[in-house]
N, C-alpha and C positions, 0 to 999 in steps of 0.2 A: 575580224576583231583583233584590236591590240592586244598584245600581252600585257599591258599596263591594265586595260577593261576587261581582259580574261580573269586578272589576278581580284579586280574591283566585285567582279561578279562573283569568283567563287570565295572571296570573305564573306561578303552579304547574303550568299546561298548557306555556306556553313554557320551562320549566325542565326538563319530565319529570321530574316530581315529583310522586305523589297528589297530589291537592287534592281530600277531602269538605266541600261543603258542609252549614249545618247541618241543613236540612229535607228532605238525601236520603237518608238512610241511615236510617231510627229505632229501628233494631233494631241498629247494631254495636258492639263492643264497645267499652269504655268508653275501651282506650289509643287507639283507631282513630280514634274520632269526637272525644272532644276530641283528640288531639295533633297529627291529618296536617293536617285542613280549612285552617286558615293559618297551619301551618308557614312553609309557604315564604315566606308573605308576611313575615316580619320578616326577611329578608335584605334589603328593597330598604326596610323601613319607615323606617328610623333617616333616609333624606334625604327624605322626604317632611314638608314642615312641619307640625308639630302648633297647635291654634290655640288660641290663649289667652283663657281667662275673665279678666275685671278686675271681676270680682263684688266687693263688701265690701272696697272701699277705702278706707282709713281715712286714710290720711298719707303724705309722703312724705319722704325722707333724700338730702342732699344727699351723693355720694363725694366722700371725701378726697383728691382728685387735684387740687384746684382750690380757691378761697374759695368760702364756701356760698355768697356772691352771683350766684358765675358759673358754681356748679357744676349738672349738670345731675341732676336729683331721679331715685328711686326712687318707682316708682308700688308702695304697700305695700300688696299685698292678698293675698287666698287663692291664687290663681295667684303668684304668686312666693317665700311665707311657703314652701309648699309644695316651689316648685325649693328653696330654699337649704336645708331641711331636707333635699330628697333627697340634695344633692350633698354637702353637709356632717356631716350625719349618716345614721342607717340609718332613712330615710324618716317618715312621720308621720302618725296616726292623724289623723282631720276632727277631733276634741277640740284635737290640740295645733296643728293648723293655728288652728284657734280662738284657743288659747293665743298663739302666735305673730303672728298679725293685731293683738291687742289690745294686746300687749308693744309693737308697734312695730319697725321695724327695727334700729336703733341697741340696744334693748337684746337682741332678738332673736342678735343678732351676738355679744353680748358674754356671754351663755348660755353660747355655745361654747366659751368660755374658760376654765371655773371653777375654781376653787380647784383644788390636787391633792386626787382623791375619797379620800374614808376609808374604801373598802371595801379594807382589806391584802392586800397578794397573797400569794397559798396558799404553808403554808410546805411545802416541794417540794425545793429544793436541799438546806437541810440542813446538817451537817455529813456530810464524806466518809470518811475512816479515823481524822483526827486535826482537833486544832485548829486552827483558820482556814482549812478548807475543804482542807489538804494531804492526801497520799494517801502512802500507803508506798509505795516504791519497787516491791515486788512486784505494790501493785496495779495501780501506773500502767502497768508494765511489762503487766501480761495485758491491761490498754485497750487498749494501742498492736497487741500483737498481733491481737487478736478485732479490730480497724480494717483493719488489715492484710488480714484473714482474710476482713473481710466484716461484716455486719452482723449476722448469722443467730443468732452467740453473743451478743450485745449487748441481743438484744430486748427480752428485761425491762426490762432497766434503761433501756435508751435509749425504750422506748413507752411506759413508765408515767407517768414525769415528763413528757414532752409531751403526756397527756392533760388528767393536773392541769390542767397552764399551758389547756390548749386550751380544757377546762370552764370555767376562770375567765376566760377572756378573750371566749370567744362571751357568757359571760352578761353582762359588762359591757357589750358592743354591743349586747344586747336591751335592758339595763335602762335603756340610753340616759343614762347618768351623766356620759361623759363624749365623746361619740361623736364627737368631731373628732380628739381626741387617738389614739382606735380607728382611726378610717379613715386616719391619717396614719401609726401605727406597719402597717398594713396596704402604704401605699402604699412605705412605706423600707423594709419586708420585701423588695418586690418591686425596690427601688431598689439599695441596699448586702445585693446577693444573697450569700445562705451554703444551703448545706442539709443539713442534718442526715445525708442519704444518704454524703455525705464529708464533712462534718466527723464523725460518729461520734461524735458525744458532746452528750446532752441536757442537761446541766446550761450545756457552752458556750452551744448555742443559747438555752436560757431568758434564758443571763443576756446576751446579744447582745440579743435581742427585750424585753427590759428597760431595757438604755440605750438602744435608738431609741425604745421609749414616752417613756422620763422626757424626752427630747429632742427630743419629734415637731416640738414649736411652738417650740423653742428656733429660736438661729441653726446655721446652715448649717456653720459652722467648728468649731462641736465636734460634729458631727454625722460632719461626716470626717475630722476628724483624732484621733475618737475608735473611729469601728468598725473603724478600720485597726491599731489595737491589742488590741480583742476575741480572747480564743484560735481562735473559730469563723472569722473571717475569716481570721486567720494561717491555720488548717490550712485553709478550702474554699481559697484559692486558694495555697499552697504557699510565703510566706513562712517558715513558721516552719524552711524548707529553704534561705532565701536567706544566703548566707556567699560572701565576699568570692572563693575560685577559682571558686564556679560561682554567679553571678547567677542569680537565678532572676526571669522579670522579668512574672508572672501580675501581682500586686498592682498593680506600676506599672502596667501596660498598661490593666488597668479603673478605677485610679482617672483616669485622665488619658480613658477613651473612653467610660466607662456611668457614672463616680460623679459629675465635676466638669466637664468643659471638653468631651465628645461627640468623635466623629470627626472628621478636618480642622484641629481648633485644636493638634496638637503632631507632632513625626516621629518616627521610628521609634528614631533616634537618640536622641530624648527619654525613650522609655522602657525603653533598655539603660543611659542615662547616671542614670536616678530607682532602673535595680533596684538599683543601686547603693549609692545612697544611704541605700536601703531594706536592705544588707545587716547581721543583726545584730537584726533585730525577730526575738522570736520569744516564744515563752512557755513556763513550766516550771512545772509543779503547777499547770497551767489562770487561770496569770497570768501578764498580761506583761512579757516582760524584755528589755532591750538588752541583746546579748550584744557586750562591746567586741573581746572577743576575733576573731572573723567580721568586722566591721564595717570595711567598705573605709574609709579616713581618706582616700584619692586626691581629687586635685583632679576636679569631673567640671564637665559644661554641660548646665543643664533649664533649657527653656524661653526661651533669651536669658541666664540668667545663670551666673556659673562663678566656682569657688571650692569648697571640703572641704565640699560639702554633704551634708546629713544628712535624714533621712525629712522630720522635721518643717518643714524648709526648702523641703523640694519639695511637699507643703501646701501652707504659705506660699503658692508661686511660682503653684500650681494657684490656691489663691483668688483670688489678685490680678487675673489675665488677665479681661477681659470677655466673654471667653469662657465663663467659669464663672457669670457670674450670668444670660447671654444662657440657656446650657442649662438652668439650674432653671429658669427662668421661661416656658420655652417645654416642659418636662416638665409642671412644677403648670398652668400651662393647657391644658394638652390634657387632663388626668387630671381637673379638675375644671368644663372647662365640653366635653366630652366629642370635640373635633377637634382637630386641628392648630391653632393661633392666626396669623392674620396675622403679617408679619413688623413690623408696625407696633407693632402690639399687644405683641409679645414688646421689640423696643427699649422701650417705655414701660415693659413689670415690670421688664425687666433693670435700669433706670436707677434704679427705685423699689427694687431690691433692694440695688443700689451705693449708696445714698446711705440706706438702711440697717438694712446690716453685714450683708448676706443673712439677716435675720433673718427665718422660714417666719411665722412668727405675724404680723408687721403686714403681711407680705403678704397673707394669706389675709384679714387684714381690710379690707384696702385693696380685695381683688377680692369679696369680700362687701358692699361697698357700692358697686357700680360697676356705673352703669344698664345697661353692655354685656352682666354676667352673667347678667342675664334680656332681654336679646334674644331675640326668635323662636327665631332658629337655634341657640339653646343649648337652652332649655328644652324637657323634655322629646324631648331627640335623640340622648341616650348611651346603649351599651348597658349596664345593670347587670353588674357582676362578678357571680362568684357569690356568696360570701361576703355581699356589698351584698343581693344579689337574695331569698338564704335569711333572712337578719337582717331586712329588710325585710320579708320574708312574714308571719314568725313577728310578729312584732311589729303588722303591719295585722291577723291573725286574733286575737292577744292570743292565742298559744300559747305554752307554757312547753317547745321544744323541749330535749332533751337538748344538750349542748351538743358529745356525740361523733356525734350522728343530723345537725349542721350540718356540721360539721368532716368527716365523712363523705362527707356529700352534695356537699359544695366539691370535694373530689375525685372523685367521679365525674363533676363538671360542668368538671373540669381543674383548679382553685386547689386546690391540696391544703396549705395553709398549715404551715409547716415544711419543706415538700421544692418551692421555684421547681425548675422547669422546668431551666434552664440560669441561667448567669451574667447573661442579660439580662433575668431575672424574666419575668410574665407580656405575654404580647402582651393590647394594650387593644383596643376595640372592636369590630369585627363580629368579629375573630378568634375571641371568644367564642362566635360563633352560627354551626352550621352547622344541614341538616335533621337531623342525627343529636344535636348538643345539644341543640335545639329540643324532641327526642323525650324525654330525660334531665330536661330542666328542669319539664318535665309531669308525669313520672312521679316528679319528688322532690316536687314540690305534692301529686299524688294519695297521697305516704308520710304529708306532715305533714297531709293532710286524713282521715288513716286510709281511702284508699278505695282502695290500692296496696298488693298484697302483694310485699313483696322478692322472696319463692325464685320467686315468679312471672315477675319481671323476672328472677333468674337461668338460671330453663329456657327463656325467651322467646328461640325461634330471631332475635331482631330483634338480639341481645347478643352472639351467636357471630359471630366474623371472616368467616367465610364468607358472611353476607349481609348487611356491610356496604356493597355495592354498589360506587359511586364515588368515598366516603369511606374508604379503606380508613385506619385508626391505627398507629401506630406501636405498636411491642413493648409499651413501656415503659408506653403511656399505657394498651393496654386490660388490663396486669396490675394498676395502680392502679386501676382504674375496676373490677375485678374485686374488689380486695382494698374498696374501698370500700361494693360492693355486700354483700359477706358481711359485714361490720362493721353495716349497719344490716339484716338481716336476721334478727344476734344481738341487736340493740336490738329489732327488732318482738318476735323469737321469747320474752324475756324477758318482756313481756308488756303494752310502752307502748304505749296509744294514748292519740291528744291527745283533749282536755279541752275542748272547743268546746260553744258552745250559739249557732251565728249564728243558727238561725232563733229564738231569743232577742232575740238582739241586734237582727234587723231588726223585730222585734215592737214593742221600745222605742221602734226611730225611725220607727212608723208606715211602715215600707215595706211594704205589702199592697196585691195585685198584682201581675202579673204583670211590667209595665212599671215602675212605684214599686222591688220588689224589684229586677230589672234594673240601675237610675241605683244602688240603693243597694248593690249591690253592685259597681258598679263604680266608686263614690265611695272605697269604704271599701279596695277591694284595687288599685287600681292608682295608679301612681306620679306618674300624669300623667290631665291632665285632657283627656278624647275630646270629638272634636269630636259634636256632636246631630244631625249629618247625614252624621257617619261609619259610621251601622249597626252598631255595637259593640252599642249598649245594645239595639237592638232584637234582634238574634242571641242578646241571652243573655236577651233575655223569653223567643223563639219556643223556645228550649231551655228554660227553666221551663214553658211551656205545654203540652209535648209529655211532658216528663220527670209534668210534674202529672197529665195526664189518661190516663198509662201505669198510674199509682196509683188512677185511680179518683176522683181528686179533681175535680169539674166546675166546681167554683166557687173562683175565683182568691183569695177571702176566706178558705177553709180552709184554705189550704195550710198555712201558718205554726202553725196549731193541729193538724193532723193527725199520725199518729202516726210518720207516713213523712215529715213536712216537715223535720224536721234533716238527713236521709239527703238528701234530692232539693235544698235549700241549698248541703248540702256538694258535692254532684255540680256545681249552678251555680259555687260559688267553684272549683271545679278546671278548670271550663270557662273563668272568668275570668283564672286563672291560668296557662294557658298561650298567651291571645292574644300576638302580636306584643307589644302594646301593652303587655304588663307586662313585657314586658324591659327596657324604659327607663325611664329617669328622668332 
């Protein structure tokens, strides 16, 4: 036994938790043996240091924080091309790592910024009863009702349109066209929270999740003091209710503690004297309207100042406080180099982001070239979302997933995109990993690797409440994770399966062997690069050696041409797929 498997075994013993290793069972089934062995171990992986190659260094780039005379370089090689593709976009094949060493950093960076894509977005909305998108009185009237009512009568209409958007929007984070601007309307999804479950109405949400696209890398200031006017924010947090005898004071209270300035920087006072100000937004015919009629004109006090202030004024007062650029800047680092930031570190963005105009884009390029973002303790130490984690898969196998079998599966893993959680979007890092997502995130690999049957994973007593042991879910999450699982169940029963040919693929790059395949497979599917005397690669030979001579195959040369070697690949890439090690990046 390795030490790497001694240490896997005695977390999972001291946890009471299975723990199979790989060369004790060789007969159990296929969820057992790849998903329990080191589950547990990626609850305690993410603080253990991962060690970095500096293979094929080509150059280095001085950050923008300093004169290049004095600034301190970027060492530009496969180990880092590689962090800034995972963190920045949905990870990257060895080709465009290739591509990316050769570009260089400085243009590497600037990749991420392109042009707006000319792929048009799905026409979807429409027109609705009449011209310019208004609605008869009658209709809008049965909306408000079936809102009222529930969602139940709503379904059509409200599922159909957010699949459209959902299809076209997963496919653009495969196709990798514009994937910073992806992962940014992903991160203000979860930022400037709304969901569709109360707001009730898709067409709001689409076109909500349309101005934070067009404005991901904008600046910060029409970013908030534009989703505060969206019909989907008026209705998820009850502005469009706010009128001057009764304050309603939802909107203030999160723009001032989850949108702009966090907890601690304003008082309570602050946000009955902004619902105020805020009386009078609201929207009619799914646009929005100052209603002057409602709108308190009273003298109020936000923040230190006083005087007939108005919504937009208390913006203002939100921007201006250093309060507000301290909390973006200490959100986008934690979100993108995957901890908490120093409080050192966070004064430096804050300052970078004051001096200019809180603009998301030249930060993100400022922290894209900044030798800290590939330090040790960054790379390769975050847990992948799911969303990240699925997008990322699909895209290292070169699979053409459906783009409702991802959207799916993000919810059964919890990010069920269009419906956050609560007002405070998703919880980031290990919150994502328990041993029961651990079990999930394997069995969505074994979907997209065709070697997982859905209704399987529906009768699987492992799925009913009852034998969720010490993890017991809440209502809510295992009827999502229910309705998720029969949603891609109808996706297999119809008749998808993926389009893979890896023992192909390993053919071409000369990976023959037991050990060759091994490196090559864990080059190609994980996110991060394993240390050579971490026993990864060696765990997933001894699992090809075992899985090959089960087949009959005695010589490590035939596997790849045998007729069983695509079937016994795909079994390694799903044993690859659920280490620890590929939850990070």
């Amino acid at each position: 036994m390795t030490e790497s498997s001694r240490s896997v075994e005695t977390l999972g013993r001291s946890r009471g938790l299975p723990c199979v290793l790989p060369g004790d069972q060789a007969n159990m089934s296929i969820r057992s043996l790849y998903f329990s062995w080191r589950a547990s171990a990626c609850l305690a992986f993410a603080s253990v240091p991962v060690l970095a190659s500096s293979a094929c260094e080509v150059g280095a780039v001085a950050a923008s924080t300093t004169t290049s005379a004095q600034a301190p370089l970027v060492e530009w090689n496969r180990r880092n091309a590689e962090h800034l593709l995972n963190r920045a976009a949905f990870g990257a094949t060895d080709a465009e790592v290739d591509v990316a060493v050769a570009r260089g950093l400085a243009a590497s960076i600037e990749a991420l910024f392109p042009a707006d894509a000319k792929v048009p977005r799905p026409e979807i909305l429409g027109l609705r009863d009449l011209p310019l998108d208004l609605e008869r009185p009658e209709t809008r009237l049965r909306n408000v009702e079936g809102r009222r009512e529930g969602l139940s009568r709503l379904q059509p209409d409200l599922i159909s349109p957010l699949n459209m958007w959902g299809d076209w929007w997963i496919e653009r984070m495969r196709q990798s066209e514009d994937p910073l601007r992806e992962r940014m309307t992903i991160f203000w999804h979860g930022h400037f929270v709304s969901s569709v479950k109360e707001v009730g109405n898709a067409h709001e949400m689409i076109e909500q999740l349309a101005f934070l696209r067009d404005n991901a890398l904008g600046d910060f200031e029409t970013l908030l003091r534009g989703v505060g006017r969206t019909p989907a924010m008026l209705a998820y947090l009850n502005n469009d209710e706010n009128v001057k005898e009764h304050p309603n004071e939802n909107w203030a209270r999160e723009l001032f503690e989850l949108f702009s300035l966090g907890d601690g920087n304003y008082t309570e006072d602050d946000i009955k004297q902004a619902a105020r100000a805020f009386t009078g937004w609201t929207d009619k015919e799914g646009r929005f309207l100052f209603d002057r009629i409602v709108h308190d004109f009273g003298a109020k006090q936000v923040l230190g100042r006083a005087g007939a202030l108005d919504g937009d004024m208390v913006v203002d007062l939100a921007l201006e406080q250093e309060a507000c650029a301290r909390f973006m800047a200490a959100k986008l680092l934690h979100h993108f180099e995957g901890a908490p930031a120093s409080i050192e570190r966070v004064e430096e963005y804050a300052a970078f982001l004051r001096a200019n105009d809180l603009h998301i884009g030249a930060f993100l390029r400022r922290l894209f070239a900044d030798p800290a973002f590939y330090r040790d303790e960054v790379v390769g130490r975050r847990v992948a979302p799911p969303i990240e984690w699925l997008v990322g898969n699909a895209r290292r196998l070169d699979l053409s997933a459906p783009g409702q079998m991802v959207l799916n599966m993000g919810d059964v893993l919890g990010q069920r995109l269009f419906w956050p959680p609560s007002v405070k979007g998703w919880e980031p890092d290990m919150a994502w990993i328990t041993t029961a997502t651990m079990m999930y995130r394997s069995n969505m690999a074994g979907i997209m690797l065709g070697l997982v049957s859905v209704q399987g994973l529906i009768r699987d007593a492992e799925f009913d409440e009852r034998s969720m042991g010490d993890e017991p879910m809440m209502a809510a999450a295992k009827k999502s994770r229910s309705n998720g699982l029969n949603q891609l169940a109808y996706i297999q029963d119809t008749g998808w399966k993926p389009e893979l040919s890896l023992a192909a693929r390993a053919k071409a790059a000369l990976a023959v062997g037991d050990a060759r395949l091994a490196a090559w497979l864990c080059g190609e599917l994980l996110a991060i690069e394993v240390p050579l005397d971490s026993g990864v690669r060696g765990s997933v030979a001894a699992f090809l050696a075992r899985e090959r001579r089960e087949a009959g195959i005695e010589m490590e040369t035939q596997l790849l041409a045998h007729p069983e070697g695509e079937a016994i690949v795909r079994r390694a890439a799903h044993f690859v797929l659920s280490l620890p090690e590929s939850q990070l990046n």
